[in-house]
TORDO-307210 format. One record per residue (C-alpha): residue in one letter; x, y, z. Coordinates in nm, 3 decimals. Each point is the difference from the previous one (the first is absolute). Example, Ala and Ser with C-alpha at 12.3 -4.5 7.8 and 13.67 -1.06 7.14 Angstrom:
2
R resn      px      py      pz
R    A   1.230  -0.450   0.780
R    S   0.137   0.344  -0.066
***
This chain:
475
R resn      px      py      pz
R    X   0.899   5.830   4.593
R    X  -0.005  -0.077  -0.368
R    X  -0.343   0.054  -0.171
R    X  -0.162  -0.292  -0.098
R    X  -0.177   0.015  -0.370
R    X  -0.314  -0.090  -0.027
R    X  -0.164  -0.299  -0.064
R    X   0.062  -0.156  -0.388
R    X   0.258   0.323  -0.013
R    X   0.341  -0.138  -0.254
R    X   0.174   0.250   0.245
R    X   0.325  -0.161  -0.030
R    X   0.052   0.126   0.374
R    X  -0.231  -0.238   0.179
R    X   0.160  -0.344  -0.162
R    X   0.357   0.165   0.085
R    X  -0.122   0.043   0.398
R    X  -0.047  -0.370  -0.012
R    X   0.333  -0.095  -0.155
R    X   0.192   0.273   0.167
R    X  -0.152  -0.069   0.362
R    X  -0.017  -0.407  -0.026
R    X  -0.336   0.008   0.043
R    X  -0.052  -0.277  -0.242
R    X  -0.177  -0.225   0.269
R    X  -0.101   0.248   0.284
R    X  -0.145   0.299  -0.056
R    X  -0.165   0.093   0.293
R    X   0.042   0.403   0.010
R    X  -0.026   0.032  -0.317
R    X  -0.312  -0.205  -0.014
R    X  -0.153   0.248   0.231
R    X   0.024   0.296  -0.231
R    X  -0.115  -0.198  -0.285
R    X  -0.281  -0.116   0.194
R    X  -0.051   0.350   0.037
R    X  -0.052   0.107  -0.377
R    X  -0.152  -0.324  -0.077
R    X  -0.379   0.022   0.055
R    X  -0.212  -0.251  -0.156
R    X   0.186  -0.181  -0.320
R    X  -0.159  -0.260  -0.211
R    X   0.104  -0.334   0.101
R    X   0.307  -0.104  -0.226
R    X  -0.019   0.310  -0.227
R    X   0.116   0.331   0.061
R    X  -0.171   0.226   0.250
R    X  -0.290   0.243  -0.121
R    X  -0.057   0.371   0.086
R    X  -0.334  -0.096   0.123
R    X   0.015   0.036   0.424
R    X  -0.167  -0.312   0.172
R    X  -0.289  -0.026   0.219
R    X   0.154  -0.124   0.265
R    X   0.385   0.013   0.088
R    X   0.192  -0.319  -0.159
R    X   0.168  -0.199   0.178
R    X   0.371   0.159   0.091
R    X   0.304  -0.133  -0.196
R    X   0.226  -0.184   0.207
R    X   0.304  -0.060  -0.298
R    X   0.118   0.108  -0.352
R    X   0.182  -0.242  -0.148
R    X   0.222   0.010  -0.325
R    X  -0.035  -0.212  -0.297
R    X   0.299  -0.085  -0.171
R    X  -0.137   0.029  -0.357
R    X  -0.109   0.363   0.111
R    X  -0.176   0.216   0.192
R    X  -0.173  -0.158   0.324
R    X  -0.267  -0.098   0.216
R    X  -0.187   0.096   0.331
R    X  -0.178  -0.242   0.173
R    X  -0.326   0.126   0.266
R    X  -0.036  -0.153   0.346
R    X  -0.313  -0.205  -0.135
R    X   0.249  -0.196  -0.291
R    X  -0.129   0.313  -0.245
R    X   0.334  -0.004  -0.254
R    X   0.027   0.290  -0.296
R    X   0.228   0.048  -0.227
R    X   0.165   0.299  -0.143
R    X   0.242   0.072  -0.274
R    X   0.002  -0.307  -0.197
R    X  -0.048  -0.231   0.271
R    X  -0.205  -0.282  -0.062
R    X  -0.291  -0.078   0.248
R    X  -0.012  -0.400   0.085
R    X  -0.297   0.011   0.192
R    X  -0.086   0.097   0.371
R    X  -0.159  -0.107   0.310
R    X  -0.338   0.180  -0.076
R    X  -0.005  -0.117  -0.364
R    X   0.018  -0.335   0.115
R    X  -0.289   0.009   0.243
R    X   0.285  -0.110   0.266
R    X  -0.044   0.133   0.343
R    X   0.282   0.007   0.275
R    X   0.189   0.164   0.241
R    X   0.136   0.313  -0.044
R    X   0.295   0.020  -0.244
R    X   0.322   0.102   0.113
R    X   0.212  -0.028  -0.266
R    X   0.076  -0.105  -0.399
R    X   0.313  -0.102  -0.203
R    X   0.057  -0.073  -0.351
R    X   0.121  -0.278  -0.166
R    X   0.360   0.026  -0.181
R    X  -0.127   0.056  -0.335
R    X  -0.284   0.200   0.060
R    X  -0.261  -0.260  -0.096
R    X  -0.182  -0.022   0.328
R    X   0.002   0.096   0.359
R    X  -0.040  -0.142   0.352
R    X  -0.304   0.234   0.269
R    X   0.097  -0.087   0.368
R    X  -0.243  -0.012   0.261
R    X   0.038   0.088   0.370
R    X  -0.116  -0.376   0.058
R    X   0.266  -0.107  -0.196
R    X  -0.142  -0.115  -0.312
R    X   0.135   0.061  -0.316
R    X  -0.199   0.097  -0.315
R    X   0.155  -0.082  -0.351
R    X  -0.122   0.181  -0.319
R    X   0.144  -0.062  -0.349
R    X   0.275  -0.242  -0.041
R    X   0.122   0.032   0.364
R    X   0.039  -0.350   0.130
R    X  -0.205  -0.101   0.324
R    X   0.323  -0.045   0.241
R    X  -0.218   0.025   0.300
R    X  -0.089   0.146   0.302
R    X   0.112   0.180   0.307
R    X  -0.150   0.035   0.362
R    X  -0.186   0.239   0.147
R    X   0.127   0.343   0.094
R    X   0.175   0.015  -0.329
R    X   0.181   0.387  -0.093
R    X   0.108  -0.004  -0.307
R    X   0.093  -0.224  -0.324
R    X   0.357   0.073  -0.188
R    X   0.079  -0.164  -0.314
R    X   0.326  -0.275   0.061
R    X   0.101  -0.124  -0.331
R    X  -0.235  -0.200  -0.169
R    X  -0.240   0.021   0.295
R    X  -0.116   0.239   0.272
R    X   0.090   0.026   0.400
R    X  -0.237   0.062   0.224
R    X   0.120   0.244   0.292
R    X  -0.125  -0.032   0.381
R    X   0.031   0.285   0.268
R    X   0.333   0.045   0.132
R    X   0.161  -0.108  -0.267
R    X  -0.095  -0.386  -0.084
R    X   0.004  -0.101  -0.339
R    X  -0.107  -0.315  -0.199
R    X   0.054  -0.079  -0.379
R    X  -0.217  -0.177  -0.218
R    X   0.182  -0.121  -0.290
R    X  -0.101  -0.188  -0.324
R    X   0.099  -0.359   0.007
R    X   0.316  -0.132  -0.243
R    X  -0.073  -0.179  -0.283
R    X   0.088  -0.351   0.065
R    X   0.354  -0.026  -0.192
R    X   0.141  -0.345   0.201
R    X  -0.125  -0.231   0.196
R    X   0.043   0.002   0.371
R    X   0.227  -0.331  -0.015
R    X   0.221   0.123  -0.332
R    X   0.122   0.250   0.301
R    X   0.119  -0.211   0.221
R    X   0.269  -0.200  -0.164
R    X   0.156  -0.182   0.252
R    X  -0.362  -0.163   0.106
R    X   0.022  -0.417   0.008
R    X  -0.366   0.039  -0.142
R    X   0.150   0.117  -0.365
R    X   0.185  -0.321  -0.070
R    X  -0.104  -0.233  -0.246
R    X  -0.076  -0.363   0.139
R    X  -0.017  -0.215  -0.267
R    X   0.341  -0.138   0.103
R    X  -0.076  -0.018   0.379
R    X  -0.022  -0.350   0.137
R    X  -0.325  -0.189   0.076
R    X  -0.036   0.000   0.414
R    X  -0.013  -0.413   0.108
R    X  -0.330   0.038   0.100
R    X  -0.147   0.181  -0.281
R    X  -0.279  -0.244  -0.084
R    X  -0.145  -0.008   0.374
R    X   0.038   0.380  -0.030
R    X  -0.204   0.058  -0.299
R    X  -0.246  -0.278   0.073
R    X  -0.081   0.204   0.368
R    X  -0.019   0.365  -0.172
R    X  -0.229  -0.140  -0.294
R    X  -0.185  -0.191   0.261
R    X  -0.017   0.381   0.190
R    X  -0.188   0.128  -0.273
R    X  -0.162  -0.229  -0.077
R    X  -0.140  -0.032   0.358
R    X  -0.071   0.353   0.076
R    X  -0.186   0.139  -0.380
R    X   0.081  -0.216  -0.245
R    X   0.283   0.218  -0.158
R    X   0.304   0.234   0.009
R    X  -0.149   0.374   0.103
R    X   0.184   0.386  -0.053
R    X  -0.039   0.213   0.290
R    X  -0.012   0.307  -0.134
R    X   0.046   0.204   0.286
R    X   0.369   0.119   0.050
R    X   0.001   0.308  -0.125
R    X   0.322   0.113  -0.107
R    X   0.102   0.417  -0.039
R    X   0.273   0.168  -0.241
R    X   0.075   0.306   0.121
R    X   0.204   0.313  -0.135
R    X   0.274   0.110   0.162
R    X  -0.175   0.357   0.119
R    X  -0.219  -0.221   0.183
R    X  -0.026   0.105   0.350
R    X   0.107  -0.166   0.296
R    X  -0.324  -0.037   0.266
R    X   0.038  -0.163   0.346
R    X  -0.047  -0.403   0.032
R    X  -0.020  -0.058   0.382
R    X   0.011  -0.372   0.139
R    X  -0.319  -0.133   0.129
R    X  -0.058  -0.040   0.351
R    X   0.066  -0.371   0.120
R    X   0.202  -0.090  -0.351
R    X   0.357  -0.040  -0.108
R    X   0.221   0.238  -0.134
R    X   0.124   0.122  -0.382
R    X   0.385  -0.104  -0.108
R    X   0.196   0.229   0.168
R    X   0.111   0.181  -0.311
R    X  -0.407   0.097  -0.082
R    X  -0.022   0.319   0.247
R    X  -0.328   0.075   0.097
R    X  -0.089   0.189  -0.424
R    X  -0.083  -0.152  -0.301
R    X  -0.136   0.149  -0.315
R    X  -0.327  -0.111   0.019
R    X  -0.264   0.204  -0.294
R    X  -0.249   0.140   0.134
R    X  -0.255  -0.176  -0.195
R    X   0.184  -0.369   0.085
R    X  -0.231  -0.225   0.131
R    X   0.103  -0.360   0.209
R    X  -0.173  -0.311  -0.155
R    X  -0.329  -0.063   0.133
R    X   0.098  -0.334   0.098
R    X   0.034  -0.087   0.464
R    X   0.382   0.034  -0.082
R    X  -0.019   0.385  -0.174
R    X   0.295  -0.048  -0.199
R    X   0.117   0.349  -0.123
R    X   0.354  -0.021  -0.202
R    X   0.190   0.297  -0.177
R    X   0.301   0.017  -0.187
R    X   0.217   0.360  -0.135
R    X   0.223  -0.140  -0.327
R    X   0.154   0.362   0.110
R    X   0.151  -0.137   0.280
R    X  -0.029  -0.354  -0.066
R    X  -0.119  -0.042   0.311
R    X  -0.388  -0.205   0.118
R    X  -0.192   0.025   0.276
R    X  -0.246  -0.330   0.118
R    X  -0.266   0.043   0.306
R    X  -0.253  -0.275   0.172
R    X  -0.304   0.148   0.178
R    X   0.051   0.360  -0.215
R    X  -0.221   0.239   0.146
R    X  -0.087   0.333  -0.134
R    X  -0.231   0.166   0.310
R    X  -0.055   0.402  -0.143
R    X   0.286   0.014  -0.131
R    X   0.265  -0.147   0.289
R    X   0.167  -0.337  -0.144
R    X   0.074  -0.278   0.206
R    X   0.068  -0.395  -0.051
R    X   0.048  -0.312   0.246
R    X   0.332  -0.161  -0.212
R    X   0.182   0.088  -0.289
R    X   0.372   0.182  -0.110
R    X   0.214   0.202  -0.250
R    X   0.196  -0.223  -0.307
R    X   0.296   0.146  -0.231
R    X  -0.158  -0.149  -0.323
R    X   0.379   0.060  -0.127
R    X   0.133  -0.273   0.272
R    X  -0.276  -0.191   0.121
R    X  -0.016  -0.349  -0.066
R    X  -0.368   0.031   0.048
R    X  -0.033  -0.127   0.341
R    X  -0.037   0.210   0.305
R    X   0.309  -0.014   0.298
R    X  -0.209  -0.290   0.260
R    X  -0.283   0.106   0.165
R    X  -0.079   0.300  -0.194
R    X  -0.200   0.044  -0.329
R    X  -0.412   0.013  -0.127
R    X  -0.034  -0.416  -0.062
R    X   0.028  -0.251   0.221
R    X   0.297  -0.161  -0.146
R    X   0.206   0.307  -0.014
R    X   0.045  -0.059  -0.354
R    X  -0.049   0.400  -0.196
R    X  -0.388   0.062  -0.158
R    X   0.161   0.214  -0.215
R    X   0.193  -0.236  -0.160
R    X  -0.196  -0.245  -0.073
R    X  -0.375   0.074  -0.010
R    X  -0.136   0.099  -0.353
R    X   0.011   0.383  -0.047
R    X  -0.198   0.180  -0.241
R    X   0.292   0.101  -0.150
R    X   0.123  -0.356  -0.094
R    X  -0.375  -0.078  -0.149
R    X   0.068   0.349  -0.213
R    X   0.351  -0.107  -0.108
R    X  -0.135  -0.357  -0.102
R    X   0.177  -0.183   0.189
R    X   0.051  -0.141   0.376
R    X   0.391   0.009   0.007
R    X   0.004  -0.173   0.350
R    X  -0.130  -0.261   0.239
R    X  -0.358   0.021   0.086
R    X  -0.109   0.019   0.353
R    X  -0.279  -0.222   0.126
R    X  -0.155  -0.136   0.315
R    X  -0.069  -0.272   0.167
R    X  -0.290  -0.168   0.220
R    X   0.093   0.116   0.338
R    X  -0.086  -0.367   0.135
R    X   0.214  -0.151  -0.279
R    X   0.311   0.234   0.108
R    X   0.296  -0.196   0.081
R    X   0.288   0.130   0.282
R    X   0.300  -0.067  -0.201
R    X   0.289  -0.129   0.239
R    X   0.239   0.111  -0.251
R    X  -0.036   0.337   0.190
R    X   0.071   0.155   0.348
R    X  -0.331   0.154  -0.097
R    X  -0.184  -0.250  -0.200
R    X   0.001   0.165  -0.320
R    X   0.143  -0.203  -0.295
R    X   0.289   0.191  -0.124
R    X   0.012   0.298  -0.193
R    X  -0.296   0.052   0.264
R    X   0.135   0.093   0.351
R    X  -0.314  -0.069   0.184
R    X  -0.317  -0.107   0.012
R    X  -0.386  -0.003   0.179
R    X  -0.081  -0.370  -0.089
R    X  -0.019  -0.147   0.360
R    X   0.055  -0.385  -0.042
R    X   0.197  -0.268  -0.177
R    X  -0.176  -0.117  -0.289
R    X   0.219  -0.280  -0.230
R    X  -0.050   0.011  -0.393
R    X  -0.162   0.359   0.051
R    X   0.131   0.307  -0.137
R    X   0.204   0.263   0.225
R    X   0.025   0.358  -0.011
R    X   0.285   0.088  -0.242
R    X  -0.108  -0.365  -0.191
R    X   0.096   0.091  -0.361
R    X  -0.167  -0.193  -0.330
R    X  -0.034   0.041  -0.368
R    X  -0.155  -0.195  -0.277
R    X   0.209  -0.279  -0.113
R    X   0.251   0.086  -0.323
R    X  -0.185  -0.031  -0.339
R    X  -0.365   0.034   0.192
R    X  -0.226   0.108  -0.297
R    X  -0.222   0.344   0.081
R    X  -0.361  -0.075  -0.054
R    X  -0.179   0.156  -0.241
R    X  -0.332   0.256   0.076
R    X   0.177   0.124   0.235
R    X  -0.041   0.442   0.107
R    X   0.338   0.205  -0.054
R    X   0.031   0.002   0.360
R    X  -0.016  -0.378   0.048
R    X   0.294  -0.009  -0.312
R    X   0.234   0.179   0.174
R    X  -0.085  -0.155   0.351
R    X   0.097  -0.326  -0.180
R    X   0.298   0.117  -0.193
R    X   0.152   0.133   0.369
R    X  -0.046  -0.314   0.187
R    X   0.184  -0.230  -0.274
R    X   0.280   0.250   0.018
R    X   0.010   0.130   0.328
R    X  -0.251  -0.180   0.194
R    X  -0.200   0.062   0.308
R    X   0.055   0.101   0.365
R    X  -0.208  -0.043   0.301
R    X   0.033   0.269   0.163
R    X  -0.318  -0.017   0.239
R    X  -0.313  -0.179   0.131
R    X  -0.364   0.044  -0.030
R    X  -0.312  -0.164  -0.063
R    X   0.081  -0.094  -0.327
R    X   0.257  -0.086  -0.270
R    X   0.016   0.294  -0.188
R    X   0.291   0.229  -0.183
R    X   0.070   0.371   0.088
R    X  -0.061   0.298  -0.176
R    X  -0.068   0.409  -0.025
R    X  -0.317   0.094   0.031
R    X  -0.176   0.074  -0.321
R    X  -0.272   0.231  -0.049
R    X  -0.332  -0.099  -0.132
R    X  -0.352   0.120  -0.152
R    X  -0.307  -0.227   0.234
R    X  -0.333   0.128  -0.164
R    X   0.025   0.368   0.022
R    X   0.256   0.006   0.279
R    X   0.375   0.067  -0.081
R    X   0.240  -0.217   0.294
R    X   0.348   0.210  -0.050
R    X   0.338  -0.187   0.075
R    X   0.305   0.193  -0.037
R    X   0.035   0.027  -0.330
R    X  -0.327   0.206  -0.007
R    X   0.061   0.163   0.350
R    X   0.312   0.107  -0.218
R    X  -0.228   0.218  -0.258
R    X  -0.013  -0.284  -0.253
R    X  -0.346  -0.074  -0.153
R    X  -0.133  -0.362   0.120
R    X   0.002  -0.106  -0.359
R    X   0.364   0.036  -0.074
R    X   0.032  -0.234   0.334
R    X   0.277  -0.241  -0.090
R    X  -0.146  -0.281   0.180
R    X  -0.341   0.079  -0.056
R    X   0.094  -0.033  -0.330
R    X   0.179  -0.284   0.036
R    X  -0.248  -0.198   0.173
R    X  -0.326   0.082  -0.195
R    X  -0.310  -0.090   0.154
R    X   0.157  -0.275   0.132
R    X  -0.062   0.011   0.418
R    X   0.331  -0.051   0.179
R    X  -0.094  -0.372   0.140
R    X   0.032  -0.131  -0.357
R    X   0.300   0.232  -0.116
R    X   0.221  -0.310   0.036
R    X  -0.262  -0.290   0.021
R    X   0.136  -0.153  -0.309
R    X   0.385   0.009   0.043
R    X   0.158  -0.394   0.033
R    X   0.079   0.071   0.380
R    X   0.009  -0.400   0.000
R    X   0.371   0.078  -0.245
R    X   0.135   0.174   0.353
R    X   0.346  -0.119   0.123
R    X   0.131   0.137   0.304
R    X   0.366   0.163  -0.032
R    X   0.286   0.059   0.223
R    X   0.204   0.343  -0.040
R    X   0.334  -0.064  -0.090
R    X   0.191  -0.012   0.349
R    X  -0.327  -0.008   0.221
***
């Protein structure tokens, strides 16, 4: 066996057992004979001569830093550093108790690393992100890129990656979607007045004004991201046949808290998105009541009759507002929206009531001068913005006069869709993705946007009396 140095020894033999063996991550054996020698070290410096009263806890990993020299973490969350090593902080000098850890892994550059508990949890210290958590039983934690994977018995694995920066906008990937083009030119639908007239008289009817649901929360994930299991609920309808059964759902992704759970992800990687109704995370197993796989590169932006998340078919994806259009500036794209479910008219246009590009629909009865699913409107040409309005409301005006508004859906109100933002209420922080993501809530693009403006009067003040309906060219 090859002797082990003491602790805080330069010896350059110990730091070449960890390159030469690949113990960079787990260190088990040799943990044990460190353990040995080790007896008592000051927390985050390096160890003493002086013998403890009472044996310390035992080491259970020595990891490497990459600026030099390493670390050993105890099975209380003790860390100490040796050789140059800089000590972040530990479970002990935080006051933090838990289970017993199992495991620890550094960050890339050395600026931080990740304690793994047999529960599961994950402790960062330094810059390491917060990526999140595992599930019980829990063996070990291996670094993966800019993240960490946490490692089950008999061999399961699951990777925790930090999110991508939002670089384009959901819809700027999917070039082929209807919902891109411009509408200014589209004709005005014969019966636009009596279909304006009904949806202002909607809102009107139901609170007064135009809402935002902000709960369709939409996920960008790397293309490392795992693959976990998505299984049909019981008494529900399938996934398009091209979905499988995976999807590469974070493990921190969370469906909106709304009775639909709307969970959406898209991987610019692949170009591909994923869309679920009735998402259900339950410990960790996945599962959903409706909902498919899209090739953002080919998709028109509606899903193949009967599949998809809305009830219209027509994609979330490509038309809801995304944090990432809000951080761009713009909303390069028709808005979704909804409309009152007793104000929903069955389009006979359609084998499936839908108004085309919709290729279905849940409104139930024949309604004339009201609004179908896959209804399209905009403001009129030359429609002047109002002023006062929030950056959100700007560019939620600016899309509709260029490429309008979809219903996609019905509800209890009139309202347009969007992500879900995160949000500070008193001294509670409400994360949406882009927090859930490792984003502070104050670089929120929404939140931002918005202000302290509440989401019923986002879009109070836009001229929704200026609406004309539109027909797609060769619908």
């Amino acid at each position: 066996m090859t002797a082990i140095p003491p602790p805080g020894s330069r010896e350059d033999s110990f730091l070449g057992l960890l390159a030469s063996s690949g113990v960079v991550e787990r260190r088990k054996a040799i943990a044990v004979v460190v353990a040995a020698a080790l007896v008592g070290p000051t927390l985050g410096c390096a160890p003493t001569a002086a013998l403890a009263a009472k044996p310390a806890p035992p080491i259970v990993e020595a990891v490497a830093d990459p600026q030099g020299g390493y670390w050993q973490v105890a099975a209380n969350g003790g860390v100490f550093a040796y050789d140059g090593a800089k000590f972040y902080g530990s479970l002990p000098d935080a006051k933090i108790k838990s289970g017993t850890i199992v495991g620890m892994s550094a960050t890339q550059d050395g600026n931080g690393y990740w304690l793994l508990s047999s529960t599961g949890k994950v402790y960062p210290f330094g810059q390491a992100p917060k990526l999140g958590d595992g599930g019980p039983g829990a063996a070990a934690i291996v670094s993966d890129g800019a993240g960490y994977r946490i490692v089950y018995p008999h061999g399961k694995s699951v990777a925790f990656l930090p999110p991508v920066p939002f670089s384009t906008p959901p819809a700027s990937l999917m070039p082929k979607s209807i919902f891109n083009s411009n509408v200014q030119s589209w004709a005005v639908d014969p019966s636009s007045s009596a279909l304006v007239a009904n949806m202002v008289a909607q809102y009107q009817g139901a609170y007064g004004q135009v809402g935002v649901n902000t709960n369709r929360p939409v996920y960008e994930v790397p293309a490392g991201q795992a693959m976990v299991p998505v299984a049909v609920q019981s008494g529900c309808k399938d996934f398009t046949a091209d979905t499988g059964k995976k999807a590469p759902i974070p493990p921190y992704a969370k469906p909106g808290d709304s009775t639909d759970n709307i969970l959406t992800i898209y991987q610019p990687s692949t170009e591909t998105a994923w869309e679920f109704w009735e998402a259900a995370d339950t410990d960790g197993s996945w599962s959903a009541c409706w909902g498919g796989k899209l090739d953002m590169a080919t998709s028109k932006g509606v899903f193949p009759y009967p599949f998809g998340e809305t009830a219209s078919g027509i994609s979330n994806l490509a038309t809801e507002i995304t944090e990432a259009d809000v951080a761009s500036g713009s909303i390069n794209h028709a808005i979704a929206f909804q409309v009152l479910g007793y104000e929903c008219d069955w389009s006979g246009t359609s084998a499936h009531g839908g108004l085309s590009p919709a290729d279905r629909t849940d409104c139930g009865q024949d309604i004339s001068g009201a609004p179908a699913e896959g209804q399209w409107f905009r403001f009129a040409p030359g429609t002047q913005m109002p002023g006062g309005l929030t950056p959100f409301a700007q560019m939620v005006f600016k899309a509709i006069l260029s490429y309008g508004m979809v219903a996609v859906d019905m509800g209890g109100d009139v309202a347009i869709e969007a992500d879900m933002n995160g949000y500070v209420d008193g001294t509670t922080t409400v994360e949406g993705p882009w927090e859930e993501e490792g984003n502070p809530v104050s670089t929120d693009p929404i939140n931002n946007a918005t202000g302290t403006t509440p989401p019923y009067e986002l879009v109070a003040n836009l001229p929704w009396s200026d609406l004309q309906a539109v027909d797609p060219p060769g619908h």
